[in-house]
N, C-alpha and C positions, 0 to 999 in steps of 0.2 A: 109503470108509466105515470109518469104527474098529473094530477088532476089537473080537469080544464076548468078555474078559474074566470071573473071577470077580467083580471089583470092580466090575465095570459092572454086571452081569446085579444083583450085591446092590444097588447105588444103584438102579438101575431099580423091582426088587421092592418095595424102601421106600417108594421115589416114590407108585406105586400103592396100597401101602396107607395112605397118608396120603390120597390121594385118597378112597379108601371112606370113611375117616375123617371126612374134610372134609363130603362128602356126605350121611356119618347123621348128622353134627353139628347139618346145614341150621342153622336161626338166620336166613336171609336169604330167606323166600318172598315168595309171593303171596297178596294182601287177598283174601278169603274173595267167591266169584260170588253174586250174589243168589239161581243157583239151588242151589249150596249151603248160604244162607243159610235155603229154602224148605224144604229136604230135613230141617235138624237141628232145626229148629221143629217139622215135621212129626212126626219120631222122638220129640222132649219130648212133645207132644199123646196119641202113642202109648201113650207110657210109662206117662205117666197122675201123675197129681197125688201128692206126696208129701209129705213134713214140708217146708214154706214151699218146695215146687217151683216153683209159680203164681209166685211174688214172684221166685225164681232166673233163670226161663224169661223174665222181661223184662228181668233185670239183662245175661242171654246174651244176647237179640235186640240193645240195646242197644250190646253188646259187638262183635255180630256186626258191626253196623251201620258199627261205626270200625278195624275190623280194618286192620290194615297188614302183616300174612303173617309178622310176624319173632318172634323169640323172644321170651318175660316169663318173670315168675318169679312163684311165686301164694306168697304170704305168708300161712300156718296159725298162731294160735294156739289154742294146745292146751288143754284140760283133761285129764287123766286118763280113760283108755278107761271107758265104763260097763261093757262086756264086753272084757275081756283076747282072752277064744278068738276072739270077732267082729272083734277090732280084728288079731290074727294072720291070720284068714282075708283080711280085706279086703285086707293087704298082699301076701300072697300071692299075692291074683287081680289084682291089677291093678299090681303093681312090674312083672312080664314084660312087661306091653302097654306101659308108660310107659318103662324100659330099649330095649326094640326104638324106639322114637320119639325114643330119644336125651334121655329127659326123666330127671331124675335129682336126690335131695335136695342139694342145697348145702351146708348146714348145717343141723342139729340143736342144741338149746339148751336147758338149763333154767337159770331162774331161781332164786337161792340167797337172794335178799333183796330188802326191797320199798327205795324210793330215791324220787325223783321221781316223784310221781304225784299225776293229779288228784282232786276230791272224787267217792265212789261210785264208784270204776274198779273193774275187775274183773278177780281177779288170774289168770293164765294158769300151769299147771303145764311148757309148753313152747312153743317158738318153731320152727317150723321151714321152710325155706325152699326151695321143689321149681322145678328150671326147667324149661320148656318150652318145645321147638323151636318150636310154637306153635301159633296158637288151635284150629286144623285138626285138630293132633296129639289137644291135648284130648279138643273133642268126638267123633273118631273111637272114644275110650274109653268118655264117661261117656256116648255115645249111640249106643253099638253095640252087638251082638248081647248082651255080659252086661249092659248098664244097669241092668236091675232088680235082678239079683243085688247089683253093686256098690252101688248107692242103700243093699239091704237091711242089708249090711253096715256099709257110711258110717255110716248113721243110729241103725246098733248099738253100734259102734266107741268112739264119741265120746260125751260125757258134754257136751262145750258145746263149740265153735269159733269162730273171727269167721275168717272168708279171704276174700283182696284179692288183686288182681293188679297188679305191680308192674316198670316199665321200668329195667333196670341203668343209673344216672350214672354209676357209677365204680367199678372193681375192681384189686384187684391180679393178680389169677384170669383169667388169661388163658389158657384152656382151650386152645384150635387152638397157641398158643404152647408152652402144657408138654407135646402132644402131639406137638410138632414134635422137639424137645429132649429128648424120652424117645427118640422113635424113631430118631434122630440117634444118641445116645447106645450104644442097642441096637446100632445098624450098626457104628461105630467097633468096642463090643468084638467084636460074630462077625466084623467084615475081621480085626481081630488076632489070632482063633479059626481062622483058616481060612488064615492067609498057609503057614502050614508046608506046605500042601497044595497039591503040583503040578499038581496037576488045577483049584486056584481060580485062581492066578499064570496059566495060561494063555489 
């Protein structure tokens, strides 16, 4: 059996936290159970009817209905918050729940000038684009125990939105890879942090 080394014990350590890593990252589940499916219908019914909820609550069953368990990304275009303080509170309450589920904005954008565009469009103050480990993760948010509060805020927040959920083609962003190469990175320099020390070499 190999001895256990400094250099072994810190590749070991890494190894492990890349797994955690990999793990909250998920990206790769399971299509949502019918009785799941029953449960978050149930919760919308709950909640109770709100600005175009009814029309939301079928676009989600819908959704529910071709669920494939893996990760999207929900494409926000933005107006300007109608309230500033409602649009801080809302991120406030629901960035933590969405960070713990690995969900997290991609990019942020504004638009500086109009360009290509068809007759009547409607022009957007921001673009911004949020991923999610996936559809499960979602509704575990926007239909669990704060629902209302967030709805309340959502609907305070924002001054007009269009959001879509949308399947990654092709990225250069290769998450699980620049987390591999960070933490690679990290380990190289503390073994060369640590070689001076007798007690790591053994």
């Amino acid at each position: 059996m190999p001895r256990l080394t400094g250099p072994r014990l810190l590749a070991a350590a890494l190894a492990v936290l890349y797994v955690f890593f990999w793990l909250w990252y998920g990206g790769q589940g399971r299509p949502l159970s019918d009785t799941e499916i029953r449960h978050y219908l149930a919760r919308f019914d709950e909640i109770g009817p709100g600005d175009g909820s009814l029309r939301v609550r079928a676009q989600f069953e819908a959704w529910m209905r071709k669920d494939d368990g893996n990760e999207f990304f929900m494409v926000n275009l933005i107006d300007e918050p109608a309230d500033p303080a409602k649009e801080a509170a809302y991120n406030e309450a629901i960035l933590p729940q969405l960070f713990h589920r690995a969900s997290f904005p991609v990019f942020m954008v504004r638009p500086f000038a109009d360009f290509i565009e068809p007759e009547g469009h409607h022009t957007w103050d921001m673009v911004a684009v949020m991923r999610y480990r996936s559809l499960r993760d979602l509704l575990n948010v926007i239909a669990g125990p704060d629902a209302q509060r967030l709805r309340d805020l959502k609907e305070g927040s924002v001054a007009k939105t269009h959001v879509f959920p949308a399947h990654m083609v092709f990225s250069f962003v290769w998450v699980r890879f620049i987390a591999a190469v960070l933490l690679i990175a990290f380990g190289v320099a503390l073994h060369f942090a640590l070689r001076p020390f007798g007690w790591y070499r053994r």
